[in-house]
N, C-alpha and C positions, 0 to 999 in steps of 0.2 A: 504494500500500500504506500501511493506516496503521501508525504506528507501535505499537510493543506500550504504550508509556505510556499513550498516547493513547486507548488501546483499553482498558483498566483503567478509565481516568478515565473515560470513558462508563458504563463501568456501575458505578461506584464513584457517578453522577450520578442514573443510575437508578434504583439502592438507595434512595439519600436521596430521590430522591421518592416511592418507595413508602412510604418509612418516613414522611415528611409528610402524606400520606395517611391512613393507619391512625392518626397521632399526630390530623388532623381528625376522624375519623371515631372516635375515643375522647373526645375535646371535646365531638364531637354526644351521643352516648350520656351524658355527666356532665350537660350540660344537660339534655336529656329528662328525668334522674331530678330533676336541680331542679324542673322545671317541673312534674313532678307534685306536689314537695311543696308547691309552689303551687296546683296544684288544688284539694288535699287541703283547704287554709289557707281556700282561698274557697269550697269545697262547706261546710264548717261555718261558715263565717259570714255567707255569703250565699244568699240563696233566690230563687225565683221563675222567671219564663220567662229575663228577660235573664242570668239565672245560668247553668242549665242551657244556651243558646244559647250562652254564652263558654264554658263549660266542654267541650261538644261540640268547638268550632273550637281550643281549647286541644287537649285530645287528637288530634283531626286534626291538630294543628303537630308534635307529640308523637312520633305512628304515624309521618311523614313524617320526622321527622329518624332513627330507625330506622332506618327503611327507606333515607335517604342512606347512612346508616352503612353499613350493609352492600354498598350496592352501592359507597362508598371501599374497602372491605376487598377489594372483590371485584376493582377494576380494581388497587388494590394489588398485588395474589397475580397478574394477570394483568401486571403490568410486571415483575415478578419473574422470572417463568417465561418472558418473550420477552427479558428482558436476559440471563438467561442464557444462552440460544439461541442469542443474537447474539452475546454473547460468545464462545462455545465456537465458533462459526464463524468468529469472524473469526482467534480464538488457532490454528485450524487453517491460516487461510489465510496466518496470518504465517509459521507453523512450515515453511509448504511453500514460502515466499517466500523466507524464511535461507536455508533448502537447496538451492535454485535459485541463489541468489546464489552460494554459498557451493561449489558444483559437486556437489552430494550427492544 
């Protein structure tokens, strides 16, 4: 059986990585908007094919850290929703352990 401390602290660990998670995945998304105003910066003062060809694989880097973004969010909210799970099972299986113990 684990202990009830013990049992908190897991998902008082799990929190915090969701929350590190969503806190990358807010990083990516700052950047992305940087980068476009780098775009922007080189669409007016540079021309031609190798412009256009950087500026494409720029927005490809762009659409893809989005799109990390969100799929951090997403496994975030999915560590959220299975530590609590785990948590409420395990606070169940302690509470039935005390009373076992305990003659109850």
């Amino acid at each position: 059986m684990k202990a009830k401390a013990h049992i908190e602290i897991d998902f008082q660990l799990a929190i915090r990585q969701a929350e590190r998670l969503e806190e990358i995945a807010s990083k990516l998304i700052s950047i992305s908007g940087n980068m476009l105003q780098i775009t922007d910066t080189f669409f007016a003062s540079w021309s031609g094919e190798n412009a256009r060809i950087y500026i494409q694989k720029h927005t490809q880097v762009r659409e893809e850290m989005k799109t990390a973004s969100g799929e951090l969010r997403e496994v975030a909210c999915n560590i959220r929703c299975l530590a609590k799970r785990v948590y409420d099972a395990e606070m169940r299986a302690y509470e039935i352990a005390v009373r076992r113990i305990n003659g109850n």
